[in-house]
C-alpha positions as a LaTeX table, in Angstrom:
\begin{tabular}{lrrr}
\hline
Residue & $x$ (\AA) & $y$ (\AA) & $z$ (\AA) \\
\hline
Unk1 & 53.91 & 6.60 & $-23.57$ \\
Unk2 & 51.93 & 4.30 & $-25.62$ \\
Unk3 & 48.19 & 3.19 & $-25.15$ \\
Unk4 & 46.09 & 0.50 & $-26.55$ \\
Unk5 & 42.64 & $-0.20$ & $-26.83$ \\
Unk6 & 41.26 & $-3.78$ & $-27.01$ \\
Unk7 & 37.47 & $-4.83$ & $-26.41$ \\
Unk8 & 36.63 & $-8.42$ & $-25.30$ \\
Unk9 & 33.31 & $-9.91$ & $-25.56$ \\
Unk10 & 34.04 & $-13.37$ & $-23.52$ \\
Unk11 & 34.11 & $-13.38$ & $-19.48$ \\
Unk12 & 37.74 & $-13.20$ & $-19.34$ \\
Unk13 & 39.89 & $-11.50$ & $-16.56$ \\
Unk14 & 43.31 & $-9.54$ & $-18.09$ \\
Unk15 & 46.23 & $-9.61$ & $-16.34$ \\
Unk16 & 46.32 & $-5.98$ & $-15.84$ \\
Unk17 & 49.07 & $-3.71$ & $-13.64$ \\
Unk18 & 46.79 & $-0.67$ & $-13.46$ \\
Unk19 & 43.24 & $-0.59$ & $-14.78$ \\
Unk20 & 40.38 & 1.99 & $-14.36$ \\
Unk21 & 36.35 & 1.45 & $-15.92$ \\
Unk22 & 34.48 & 4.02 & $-17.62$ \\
Unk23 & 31.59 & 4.14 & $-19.07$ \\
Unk24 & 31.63 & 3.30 & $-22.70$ \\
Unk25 & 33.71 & 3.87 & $-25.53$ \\
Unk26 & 32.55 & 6.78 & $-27.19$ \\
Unk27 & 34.80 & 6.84 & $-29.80$ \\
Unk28 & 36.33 & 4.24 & $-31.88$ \\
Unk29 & 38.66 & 4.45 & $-34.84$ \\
Unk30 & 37.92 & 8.19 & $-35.40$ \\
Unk31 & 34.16 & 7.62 & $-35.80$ \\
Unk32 & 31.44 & 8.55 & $-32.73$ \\
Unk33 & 30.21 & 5.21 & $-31.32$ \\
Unk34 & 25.96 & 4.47 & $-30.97$ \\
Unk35 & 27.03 & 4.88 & $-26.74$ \\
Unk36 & 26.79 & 8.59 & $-28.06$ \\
Unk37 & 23.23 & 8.81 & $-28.49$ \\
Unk38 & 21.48 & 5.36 & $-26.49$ \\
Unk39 & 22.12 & 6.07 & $-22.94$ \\
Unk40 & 20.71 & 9.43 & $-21.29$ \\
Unk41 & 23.66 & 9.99 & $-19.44$ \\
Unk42 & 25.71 & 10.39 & $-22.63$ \\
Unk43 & 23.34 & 12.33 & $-24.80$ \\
Unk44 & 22.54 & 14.93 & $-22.09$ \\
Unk45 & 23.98 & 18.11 & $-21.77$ \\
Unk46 & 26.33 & 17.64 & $-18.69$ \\
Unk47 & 30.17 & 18.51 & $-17.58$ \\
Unk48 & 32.46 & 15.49 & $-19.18$ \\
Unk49 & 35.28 & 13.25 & $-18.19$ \\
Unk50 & 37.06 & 11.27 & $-20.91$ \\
Unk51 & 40.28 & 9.48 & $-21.65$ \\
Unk52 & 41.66 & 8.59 & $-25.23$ \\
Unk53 & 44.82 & 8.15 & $-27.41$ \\
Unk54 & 45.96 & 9.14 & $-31.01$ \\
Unk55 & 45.73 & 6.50 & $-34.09$ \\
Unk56 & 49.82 & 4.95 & $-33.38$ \\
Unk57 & 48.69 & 4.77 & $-29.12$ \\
Unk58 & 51.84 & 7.11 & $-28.76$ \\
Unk59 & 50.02 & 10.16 & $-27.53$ \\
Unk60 & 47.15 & 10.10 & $-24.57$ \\
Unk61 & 44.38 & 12.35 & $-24.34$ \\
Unk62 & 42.96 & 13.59 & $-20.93$ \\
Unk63 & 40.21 & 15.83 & $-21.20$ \\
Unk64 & 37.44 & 17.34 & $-18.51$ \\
Unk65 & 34.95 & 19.67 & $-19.73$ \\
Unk66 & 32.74 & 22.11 & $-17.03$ \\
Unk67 & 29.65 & 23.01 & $-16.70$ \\
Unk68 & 30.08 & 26.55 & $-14.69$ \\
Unk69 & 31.03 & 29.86 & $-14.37$ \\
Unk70 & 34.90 & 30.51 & $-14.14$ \\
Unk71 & 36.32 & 33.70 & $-13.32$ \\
Unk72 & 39.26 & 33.44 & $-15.93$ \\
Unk73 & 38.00 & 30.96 & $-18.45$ \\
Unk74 & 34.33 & 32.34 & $-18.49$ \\
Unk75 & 30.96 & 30.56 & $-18.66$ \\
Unk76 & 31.45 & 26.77 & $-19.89$ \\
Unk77 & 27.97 & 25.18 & $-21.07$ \\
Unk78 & 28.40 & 21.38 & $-20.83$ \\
Unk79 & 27.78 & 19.38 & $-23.61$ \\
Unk80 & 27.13 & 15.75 & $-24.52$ \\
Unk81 & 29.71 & 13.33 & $-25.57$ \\
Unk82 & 28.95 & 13.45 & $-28.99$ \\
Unk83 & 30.20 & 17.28 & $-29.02$ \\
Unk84 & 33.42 & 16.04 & $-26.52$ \\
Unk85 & 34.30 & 13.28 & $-29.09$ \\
Unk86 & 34.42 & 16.00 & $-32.17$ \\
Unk87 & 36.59 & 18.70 & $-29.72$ \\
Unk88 & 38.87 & 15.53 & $-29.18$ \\
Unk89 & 38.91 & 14.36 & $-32.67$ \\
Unk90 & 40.03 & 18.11 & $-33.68$ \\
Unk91 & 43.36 & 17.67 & $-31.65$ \\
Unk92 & 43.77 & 14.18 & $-33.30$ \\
Unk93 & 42.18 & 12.10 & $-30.84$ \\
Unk94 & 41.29 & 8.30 & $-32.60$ \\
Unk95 & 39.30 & 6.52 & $-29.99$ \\
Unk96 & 38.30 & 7.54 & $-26.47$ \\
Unk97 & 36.39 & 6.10 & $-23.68$ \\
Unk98 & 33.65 & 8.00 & $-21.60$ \\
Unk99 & 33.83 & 8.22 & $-17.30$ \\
Unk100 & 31.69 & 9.88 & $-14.48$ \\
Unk101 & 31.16 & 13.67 & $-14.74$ \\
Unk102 & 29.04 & 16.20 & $-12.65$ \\
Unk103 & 30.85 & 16.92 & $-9.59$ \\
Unk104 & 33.48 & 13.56 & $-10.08$ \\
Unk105 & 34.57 & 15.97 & $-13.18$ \\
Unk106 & 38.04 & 17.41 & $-12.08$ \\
Unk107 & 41.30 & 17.79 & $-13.20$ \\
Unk108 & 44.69 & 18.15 & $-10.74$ \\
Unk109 & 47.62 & 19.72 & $-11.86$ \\
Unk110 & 50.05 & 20.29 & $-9.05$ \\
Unk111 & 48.14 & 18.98 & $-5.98$ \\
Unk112 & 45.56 & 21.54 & $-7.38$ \\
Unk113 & 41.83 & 21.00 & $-8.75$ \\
Unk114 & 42.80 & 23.67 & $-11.85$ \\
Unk115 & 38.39 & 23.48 & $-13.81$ \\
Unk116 & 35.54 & 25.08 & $-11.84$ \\
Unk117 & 33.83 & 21.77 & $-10.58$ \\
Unk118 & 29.71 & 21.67 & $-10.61$ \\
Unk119 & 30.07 & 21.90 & $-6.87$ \\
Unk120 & 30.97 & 24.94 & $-4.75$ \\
Unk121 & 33.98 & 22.98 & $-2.86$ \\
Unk122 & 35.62 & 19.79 & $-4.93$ \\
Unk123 & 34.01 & 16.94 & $-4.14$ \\
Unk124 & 36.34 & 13.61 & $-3.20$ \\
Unk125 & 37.07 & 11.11 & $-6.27$ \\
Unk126 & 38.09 & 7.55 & $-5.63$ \\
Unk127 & 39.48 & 7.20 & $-8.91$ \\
Unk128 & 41.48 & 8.50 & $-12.00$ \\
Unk129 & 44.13 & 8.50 & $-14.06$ \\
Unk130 & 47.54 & 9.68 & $-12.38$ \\
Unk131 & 50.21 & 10.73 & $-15.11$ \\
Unk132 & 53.50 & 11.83 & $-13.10$ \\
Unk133 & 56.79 & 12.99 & $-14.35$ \\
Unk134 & 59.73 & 10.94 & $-14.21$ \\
Unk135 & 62.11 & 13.59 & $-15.94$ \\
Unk136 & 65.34 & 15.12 & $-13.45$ \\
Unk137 & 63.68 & 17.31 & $-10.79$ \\
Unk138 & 67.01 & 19.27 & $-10.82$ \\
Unk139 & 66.66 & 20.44 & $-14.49$ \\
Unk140 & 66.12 & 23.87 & $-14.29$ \\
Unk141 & 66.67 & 25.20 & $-17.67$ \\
Unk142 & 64.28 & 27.41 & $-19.30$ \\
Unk143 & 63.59 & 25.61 & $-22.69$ \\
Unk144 & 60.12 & 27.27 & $-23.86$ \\
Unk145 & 57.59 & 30.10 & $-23.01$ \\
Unk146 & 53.83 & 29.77 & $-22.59$ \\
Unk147 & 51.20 & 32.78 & $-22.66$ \\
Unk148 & 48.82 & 31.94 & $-19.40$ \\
Unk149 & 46.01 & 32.99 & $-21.09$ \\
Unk150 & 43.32 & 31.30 & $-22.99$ \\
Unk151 & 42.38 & 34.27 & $-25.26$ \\
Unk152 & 43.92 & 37.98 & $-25.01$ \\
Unk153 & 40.69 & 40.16 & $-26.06$ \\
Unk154 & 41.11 & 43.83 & $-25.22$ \\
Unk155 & 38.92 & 46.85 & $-25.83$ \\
Unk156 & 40.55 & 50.17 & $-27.13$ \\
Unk157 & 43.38 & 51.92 & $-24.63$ \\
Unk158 & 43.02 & 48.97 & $-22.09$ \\
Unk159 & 46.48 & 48.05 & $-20.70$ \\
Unk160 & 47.94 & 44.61 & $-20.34$ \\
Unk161 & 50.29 & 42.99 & $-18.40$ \\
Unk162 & 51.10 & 38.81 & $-19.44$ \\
Unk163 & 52.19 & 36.13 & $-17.51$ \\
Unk164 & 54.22 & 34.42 & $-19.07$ \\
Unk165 & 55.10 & 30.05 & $-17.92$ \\
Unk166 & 58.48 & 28.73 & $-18.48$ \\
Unk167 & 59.12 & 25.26 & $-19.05$ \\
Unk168 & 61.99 & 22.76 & $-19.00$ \\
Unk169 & 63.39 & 20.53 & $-22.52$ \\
Unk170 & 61.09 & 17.64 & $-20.35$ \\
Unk171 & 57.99 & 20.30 & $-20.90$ \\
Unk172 & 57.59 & 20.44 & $-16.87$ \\
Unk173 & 56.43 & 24.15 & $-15.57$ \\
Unk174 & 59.38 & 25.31 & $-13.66$ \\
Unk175 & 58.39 & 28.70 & $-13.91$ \\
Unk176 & 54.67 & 30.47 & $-13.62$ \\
Unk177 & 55.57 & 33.74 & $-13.32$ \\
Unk178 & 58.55 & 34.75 & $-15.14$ \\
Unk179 & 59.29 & 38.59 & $-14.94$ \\
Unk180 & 62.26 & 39.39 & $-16.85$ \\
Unk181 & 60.99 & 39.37 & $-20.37$ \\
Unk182 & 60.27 & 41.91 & $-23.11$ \\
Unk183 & 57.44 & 42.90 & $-25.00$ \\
Unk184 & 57.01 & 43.55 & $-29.18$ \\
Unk185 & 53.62 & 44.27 & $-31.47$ \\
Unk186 & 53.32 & 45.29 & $-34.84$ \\
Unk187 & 51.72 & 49.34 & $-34.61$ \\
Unk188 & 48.26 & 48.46 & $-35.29$ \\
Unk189 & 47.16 & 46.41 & $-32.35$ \\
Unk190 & 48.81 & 48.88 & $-29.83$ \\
Unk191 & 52.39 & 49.46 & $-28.32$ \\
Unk192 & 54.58 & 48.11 & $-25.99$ \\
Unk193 & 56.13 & 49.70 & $-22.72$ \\
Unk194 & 58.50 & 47.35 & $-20.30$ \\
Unk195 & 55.74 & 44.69 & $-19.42$ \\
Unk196 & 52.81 & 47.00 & $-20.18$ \\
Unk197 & 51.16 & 46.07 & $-23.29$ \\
Unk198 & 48.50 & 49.07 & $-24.66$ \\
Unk199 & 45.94 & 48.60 & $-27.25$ \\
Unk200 & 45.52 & 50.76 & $-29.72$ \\
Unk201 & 42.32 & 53.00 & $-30.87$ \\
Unk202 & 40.70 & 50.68 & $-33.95$ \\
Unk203 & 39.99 & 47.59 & $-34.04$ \\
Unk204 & 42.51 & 45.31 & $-34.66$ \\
Unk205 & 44.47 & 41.55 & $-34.47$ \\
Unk206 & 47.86 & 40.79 & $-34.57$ \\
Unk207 & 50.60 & 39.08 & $-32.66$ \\
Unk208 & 52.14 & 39.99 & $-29.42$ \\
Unk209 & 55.65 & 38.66 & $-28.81$ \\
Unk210 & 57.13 & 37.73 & $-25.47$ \\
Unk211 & 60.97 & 37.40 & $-25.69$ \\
Unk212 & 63.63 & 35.69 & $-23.16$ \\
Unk213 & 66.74 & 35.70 & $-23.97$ \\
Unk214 & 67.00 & 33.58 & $-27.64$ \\
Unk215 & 63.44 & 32.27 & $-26.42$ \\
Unk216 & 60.21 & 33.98 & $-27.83$ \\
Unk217 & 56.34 & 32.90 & $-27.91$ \\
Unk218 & 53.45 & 34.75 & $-29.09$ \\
Unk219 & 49.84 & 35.16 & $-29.51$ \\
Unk220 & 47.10 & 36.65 & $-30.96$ \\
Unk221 & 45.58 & 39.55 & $-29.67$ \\
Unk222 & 42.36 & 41.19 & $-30.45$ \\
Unk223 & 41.72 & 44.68 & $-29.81$ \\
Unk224 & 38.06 & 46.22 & $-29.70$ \\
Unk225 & 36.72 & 43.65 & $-31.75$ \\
Unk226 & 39.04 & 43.16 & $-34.21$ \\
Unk227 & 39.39 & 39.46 & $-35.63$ \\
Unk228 & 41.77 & 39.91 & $-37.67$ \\
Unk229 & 40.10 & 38.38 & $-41.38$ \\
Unk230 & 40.14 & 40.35 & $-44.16$ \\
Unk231 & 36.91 & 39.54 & $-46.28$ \\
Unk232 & 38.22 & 41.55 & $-49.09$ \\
Unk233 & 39.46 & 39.91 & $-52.48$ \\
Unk234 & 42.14 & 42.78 & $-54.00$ \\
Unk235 & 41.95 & 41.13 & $-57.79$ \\
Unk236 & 39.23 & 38.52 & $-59.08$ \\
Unk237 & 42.25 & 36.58 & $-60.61$ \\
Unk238 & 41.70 & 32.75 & $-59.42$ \\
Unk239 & 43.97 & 32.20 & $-56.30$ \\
Unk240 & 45.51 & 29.04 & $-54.83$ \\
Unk241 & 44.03 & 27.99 & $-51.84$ \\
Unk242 & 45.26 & 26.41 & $-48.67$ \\
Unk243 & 43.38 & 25.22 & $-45.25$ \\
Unk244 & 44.86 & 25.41 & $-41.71$ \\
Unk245 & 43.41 & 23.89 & $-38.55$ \\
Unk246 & 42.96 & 25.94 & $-35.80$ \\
Unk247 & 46.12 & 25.38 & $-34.19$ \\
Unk248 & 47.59 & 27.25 & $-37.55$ \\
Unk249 & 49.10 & 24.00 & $-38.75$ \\
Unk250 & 48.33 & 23.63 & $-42.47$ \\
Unk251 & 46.29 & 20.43 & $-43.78$ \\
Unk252 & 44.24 & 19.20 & $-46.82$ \\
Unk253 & 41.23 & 20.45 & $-47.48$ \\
Unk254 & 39.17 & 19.15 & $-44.89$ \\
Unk255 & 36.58 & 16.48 & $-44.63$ \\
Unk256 & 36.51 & 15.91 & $-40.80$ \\
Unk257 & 33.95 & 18.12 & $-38.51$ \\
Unk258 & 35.91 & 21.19 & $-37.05$ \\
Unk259 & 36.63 & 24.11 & $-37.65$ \\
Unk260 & 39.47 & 25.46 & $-39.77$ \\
Unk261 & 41.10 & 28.68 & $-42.02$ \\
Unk262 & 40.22 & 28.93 & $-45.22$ \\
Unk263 & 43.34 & 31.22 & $-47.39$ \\
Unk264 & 42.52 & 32.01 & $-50.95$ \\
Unk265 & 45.10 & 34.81 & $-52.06$ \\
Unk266 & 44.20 & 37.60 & $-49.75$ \\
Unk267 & 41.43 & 36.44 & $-48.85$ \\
Unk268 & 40.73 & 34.60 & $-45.30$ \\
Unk269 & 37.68 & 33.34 & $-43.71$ \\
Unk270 & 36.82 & 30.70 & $-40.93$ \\
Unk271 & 35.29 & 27.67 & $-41.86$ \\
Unk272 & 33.26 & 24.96 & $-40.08$ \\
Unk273 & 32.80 & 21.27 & $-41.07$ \\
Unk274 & 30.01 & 19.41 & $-39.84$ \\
\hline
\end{tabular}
C-alpha cells in the first residue's frame, strides 16, 4: 500500500475513487502543524481519531486513542493532538491528518469494536477507513507468534498463564488462542511449568519465551516491581554508548521527542526527549 498527501488551495474537485475528510492535518513532514494548538477541539484533552503514512507513503498509520476505563488495557486519559502526533511520530509516522473523536472514536477488528468507546454501548459511525485483506483465505500456516498482552507485570508467586496469537506469512490472525506451546525464563524472574508461568520472590525483569515448533516470541516480564535497569556503573573507565527506541531497535543518538534506552557499558537508563 502506498499513500500520498497533497493539499490544494484553489476550488478544484479531484477525481477521487475513495475519499474521506477530517479535520486538519496535524502533522506535516514530521513537524506538528499550528491546527495543533488554534482550534479547541484539537488542543483539548479528548479521545483521538487519526490517519497518517510514513515519509516513502509505503506504510499507513491508523490510530484511535480512548478516553476510559478498560478492563485489560487500564485507565486511558485522552490527550490532545499535539501528544497523538509525537506517539505517531515515535513509530515513524511523517504526516497525519486529524478526524472526529468522542464517541465516533472506534476501531473494528473482526466485525468487533476492539477500544473502550466514551459511550457505554458503541455509538453508529457513518464513516472510516476500511483496510481488508486480500491475501488466500485458505492459508493456514502458522508463520509467527504474538503475546496478547500489552504489558506482563506480576507481583511475587502470582501465576500466569499467556495467550499466545498465531499468524499467517500474510500477517492475518488465524489463530487467538493457540494451546500447544511451551514455556522458558531465565531463574530470576520465576519458573516455568507446562503453560503455567510463576514469578519468582524478588523483584525482577527478564524475558519469557513462548515456543511452537521452530517458532518462538517473547516478552518482557516484570515481577514485583522489577524494571529491569541496572543504575550501577561496575568500572569508571569511559564506555561506548548506544541508544535504542523503545521497540529495542537501535538508532542514533536521538534528537526527536520520545522516549528511548540509553546503554553506556553496563550501565542502562530510560531516556525522554522533549
Amino acid at each position: 500500500m502506498k499513500a500520498a498527501f497533497s493539499i490544494l488551495t484553489a476550488c478544484l474537485t479531484m477525481a477521487s475513487s475513495q475519499a474521506i475528510g477530517g479535520n486538519a492535518v496535524v502533522m506535516r513532514k514530521g513537524e506538528l502543524t499550528e491546527h495543533n494548538y488554534n482550534e479547541d477541539y484539537n488542543s483539548m484533552v479528548y479521545s483521538r481519531t487519526a490517519y497518517g503514512c510514513s515519509e516513502d507513503g509505503k506504510t499507513l498509520y491508523m490510530i484511535v486513542i480512548d478516553k476510559s476505563t478498560d478492563p485489560v488495557y487500564g485507565k486511558s486519559a485522552g490527550c490532545p493532538t499535539s501528544v497523538m502526533c509525537e506517539i505517531a511520530k515515535h513509530f515513524g509516522c511523517w504526516n497525519m491528518s486529524n478526524f472526529d473523536a468522542g464517541g465516533s472514536a472506534e476501531m473494528m477488528i473482526d466485525y468487533e469494536i476492539v477500544n473502550k468507546t466514551t459511550e457505554a454501548t458503541p455509538r453508529p459511525v457513518a464513516n472510516g477507513w476500511m483496510v481488508f485483506s486480500i491475501a488466500p483465505e485458505e492459508d493456514t500456516r502458522l508463520a509467527s507468534l504474538e503475546f496478547d498482552h500489552p504489558q506482563i507485570n506480576l507481583q511475587a508467586g502470582e501465576t500466569f498463564t499467556p495467550v499466545i496469537l498465531g499468524y499467517n506469512i500474510y500477517g492475518e490472525l488465524i489463530n487467538k488462542n493457540i494451546t500447544d506451546f511451551t514455556m522458558s525464563c531465565p531463574p530470576e524472574i520465576g519458573s516455568c511449568n507446562g503453560k503455567v508461568f510463576t514469578a519468582g520472590k524478588i523483584p525482577a525483569s527478564a524475558l519469557l519465551t513462548v515456543s511452537v515448533g521452530n517458532l518462538s516470541v517473547s516478552k518482557t516480564v516484570s515481577v514485583a516491581g522489577g524494571s529491569g535497569i541496572n543504575g550501577v556503573l561496575v568500572d569508571k573507565q569511559p564506555a561506548h554508548v548506544e541508544y535504542y527506541n523503545i521497540s529495542g531497535v537501535k538508532c542514533r543518538k536521538p534528537d526527536t521527542p520520545g522516549i528511548y534506552i540509553r546503554h553506556e557499558g553496563n550501565k542502562t537508563d530510560k531516556i525522554i526527549v522533549n
